[in-house]
N, C-alpha and C positions, 0 to 999 in steps of 0.2 A: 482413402481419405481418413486422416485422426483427426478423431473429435477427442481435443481435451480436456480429461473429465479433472478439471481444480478440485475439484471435492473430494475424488478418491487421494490427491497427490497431498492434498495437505491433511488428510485424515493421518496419511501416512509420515507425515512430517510433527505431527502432534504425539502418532507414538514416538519416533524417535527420543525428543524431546522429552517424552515424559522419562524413559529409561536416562535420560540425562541428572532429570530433575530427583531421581530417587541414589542417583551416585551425590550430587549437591545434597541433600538431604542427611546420609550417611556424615557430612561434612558442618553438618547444624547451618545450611544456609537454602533459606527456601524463598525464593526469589519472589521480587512483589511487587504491583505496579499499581500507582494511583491513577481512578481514572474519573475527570474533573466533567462535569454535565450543565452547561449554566443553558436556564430554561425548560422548555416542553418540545421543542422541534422532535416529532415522531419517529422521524427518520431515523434521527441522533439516538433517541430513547431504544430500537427497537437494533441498532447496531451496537450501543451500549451495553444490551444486555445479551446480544451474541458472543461478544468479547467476555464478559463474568463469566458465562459458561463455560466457553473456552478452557478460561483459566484454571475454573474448578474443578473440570474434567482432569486436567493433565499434573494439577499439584501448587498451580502459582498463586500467592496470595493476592487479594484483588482487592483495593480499597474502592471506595466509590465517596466519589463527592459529589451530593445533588444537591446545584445552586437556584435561587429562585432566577427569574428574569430581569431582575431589580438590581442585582448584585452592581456590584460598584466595580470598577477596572481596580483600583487601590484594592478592595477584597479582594479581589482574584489572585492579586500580585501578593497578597500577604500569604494566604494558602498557599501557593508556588513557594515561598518563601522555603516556610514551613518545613513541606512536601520535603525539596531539598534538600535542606538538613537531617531526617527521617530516614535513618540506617536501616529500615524496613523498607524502608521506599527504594526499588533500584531503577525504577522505568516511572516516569508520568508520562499520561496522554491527558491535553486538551481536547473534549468533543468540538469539531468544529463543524457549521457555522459557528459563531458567538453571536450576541445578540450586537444591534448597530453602533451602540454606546460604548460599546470595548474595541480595541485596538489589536486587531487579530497578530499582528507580528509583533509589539510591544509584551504579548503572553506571550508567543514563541518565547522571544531573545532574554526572558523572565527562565525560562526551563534550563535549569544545570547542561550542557551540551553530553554527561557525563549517565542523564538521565533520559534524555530525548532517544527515547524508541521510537517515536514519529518518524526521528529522521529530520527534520523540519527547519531546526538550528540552523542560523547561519553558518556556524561556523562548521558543525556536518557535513553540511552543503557546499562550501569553501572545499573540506577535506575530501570531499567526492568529485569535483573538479577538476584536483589537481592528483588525483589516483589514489591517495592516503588512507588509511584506515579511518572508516568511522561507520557509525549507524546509518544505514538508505532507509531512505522511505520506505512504507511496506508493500505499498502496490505496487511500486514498479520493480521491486527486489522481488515479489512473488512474479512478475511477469517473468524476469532474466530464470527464474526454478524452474519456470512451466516451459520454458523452450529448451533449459538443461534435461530435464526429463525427459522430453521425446528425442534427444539426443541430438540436436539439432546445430549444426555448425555455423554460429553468426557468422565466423570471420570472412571478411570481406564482400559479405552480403547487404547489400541496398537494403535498408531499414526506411520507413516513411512514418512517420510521429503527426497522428491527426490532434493537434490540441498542444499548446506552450503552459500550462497551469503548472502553479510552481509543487504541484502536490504527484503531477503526472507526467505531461509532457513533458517538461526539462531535465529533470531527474531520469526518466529511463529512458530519453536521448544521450544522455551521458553515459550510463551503465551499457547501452550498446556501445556507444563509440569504446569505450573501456574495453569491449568483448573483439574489438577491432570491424565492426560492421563500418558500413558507410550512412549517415545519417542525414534523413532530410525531415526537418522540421515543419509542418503546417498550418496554415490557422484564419482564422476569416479572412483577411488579406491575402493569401496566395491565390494565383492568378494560375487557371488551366490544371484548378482541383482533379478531375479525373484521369487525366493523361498523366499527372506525376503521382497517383496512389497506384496507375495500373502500371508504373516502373517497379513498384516495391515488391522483393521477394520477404520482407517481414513487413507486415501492418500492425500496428498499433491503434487502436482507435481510442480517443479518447476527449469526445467533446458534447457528450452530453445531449444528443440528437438524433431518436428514436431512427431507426433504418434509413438511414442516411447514406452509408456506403453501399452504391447500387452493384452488384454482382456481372456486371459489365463490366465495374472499374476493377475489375480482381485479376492479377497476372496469372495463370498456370503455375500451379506448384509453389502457390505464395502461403507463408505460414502468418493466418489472422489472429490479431490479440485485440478482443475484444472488451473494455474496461468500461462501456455504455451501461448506465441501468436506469431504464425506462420506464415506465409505468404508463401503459393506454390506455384510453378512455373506456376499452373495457375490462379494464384491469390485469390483463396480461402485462408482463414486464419484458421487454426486449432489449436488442442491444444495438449498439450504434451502425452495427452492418445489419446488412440483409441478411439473416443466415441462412436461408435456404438458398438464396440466390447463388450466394459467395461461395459454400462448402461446393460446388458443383465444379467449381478452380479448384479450392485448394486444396493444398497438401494437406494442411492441419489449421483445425478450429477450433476457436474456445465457444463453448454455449453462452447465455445466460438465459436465468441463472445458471452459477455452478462449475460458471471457469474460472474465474477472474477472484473473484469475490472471496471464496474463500483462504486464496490464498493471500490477501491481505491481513485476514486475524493471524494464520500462521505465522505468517514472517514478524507480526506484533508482539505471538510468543515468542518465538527464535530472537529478537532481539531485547526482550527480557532478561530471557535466558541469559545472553551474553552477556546483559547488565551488569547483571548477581555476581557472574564470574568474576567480569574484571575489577568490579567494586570492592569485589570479597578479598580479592587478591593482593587490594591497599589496602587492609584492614578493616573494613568497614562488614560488620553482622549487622 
């Protein structure tokens, strides 16, 4: 049974990147991504400043914009503006939630699609779709690394997707089907939840529901992507499957912490990184 370790895979995907960012470098272009805070949500604050780290480890310039909770949607949309125009600027990220008063996709469809390291863009999400190049999401583009890594052959493998969010589910339902898997989508509505998760030779969990997948429902030799991050009442953080239950099936398992998780910031560097490239490459320092 592999337990996989996201931490070591994207520590390793941070060096590469940096040997990337010091050839850009050599080239007077040091890639830089603004990243947009409106409010105090902790959560947000305390992944906010994972990502700065990130950045300043490996070389990428990092703006930071801390808004109050008051901010207006018009403010936000004027900074986005801005941002955009900002030949420093090769990647924004909006921290989301947003607070109730802003219009969480009115900021997306506001972000240059040119700029969108989220991935988020409509129209990203269009070009992901229909196979086209463009920026993925980060968590589910580190999910598709973390099953490239243990060398794992989707094709033609039953994938089961616990959760339709447009940030998780639907996005790395695509990116399987794209890897030629067979894909079945889940979600409070499906009928005979455990009988169609113990079909899946890939799981995906992703609905935000502390050990929820019971270790009964796990097939033999089925590879789990766990994207849960929980917090119990006494303060341990878990994740959406049973892990002790589950790893006693499967082939391969992501922890939390320390599977999932980290490869989201990576893949937020990695498509930075691209940003710089392609941006640099119409002229834009």
């Amino acid at each position: 049974m592999i337990i996989i370790n996201g931490k070591e895979i994207a520590a390793n995907i941070r060096r590469a990147l940096k040997k990337e960012l010091l050839a850009l470098k050599d080239k007077s272009i040091i890639p830089g991504i603004a990243v947009i805070l409106v409010g105090e949500n902790p959560a947000s604050q305390i992944y906010v400043r994972n990502k700065n780290k990130a950045c300043g480890e490996i070389g990428i310039a990092s703006f930071e914009h801390k808004l109050s909770e008051t901010t207006s949607q018009d403010e936000l949309l004027s900074l986005i503006k801005k941002l955009n125009a900002d030949n420093k600027v090769h990647g924004i990220l909006v921290q989301l939630p947003l607070p109730s008063h802003i219009d969480e996709q009115t900021i997306i469809n506001a972000i240059s699609p040119s700029k969108d390291v989220d991935g988020f863009h409509p129209e990203n999400i269009g070009r992901l779709l229909l196979g086209l190049k463009a920026f993925r999401p980060c968590t589910p583009l580190g999910i598709m690394e973390l099953l490239s890594r243990i060398n794992y052959d989707i094709k033609g493998k039953h994938a089961v997707v616990l959760g339709r969010s447009n940030i998780v589910g639907k996005p790395v339902a695509l990116l399987l089907l794209e890897q030629h898997a067979t894909v079945t989508i889940c979600h409070s509505k499906t009928e005979n939840l455990p009988e169609v998760v113990k079909s899946a030779d890939i799981l995906v969990a992703a609905i935000g529901k502390p050990n929820f997948v019971k270790g009964s429902w796990i097939k033999k030799g089925a590879v789990i992507i766990d994207v849960g991050i929980n917090r119990l009442d006494d303060g341990k953080i878990v994740g959406d499957v049973d892990f002790d239950e589950a790893k006693k099936s499967a082939y391969a398992i992501t922890p939390v912490p320390g599977g999932v998780g980290p490869m989201t910031i990576a893949m937020l560097l990695k498509n930075t990184v691209d940003a710089a490239m392609k941006l640099s490459s119409y002229g834009m320092r």
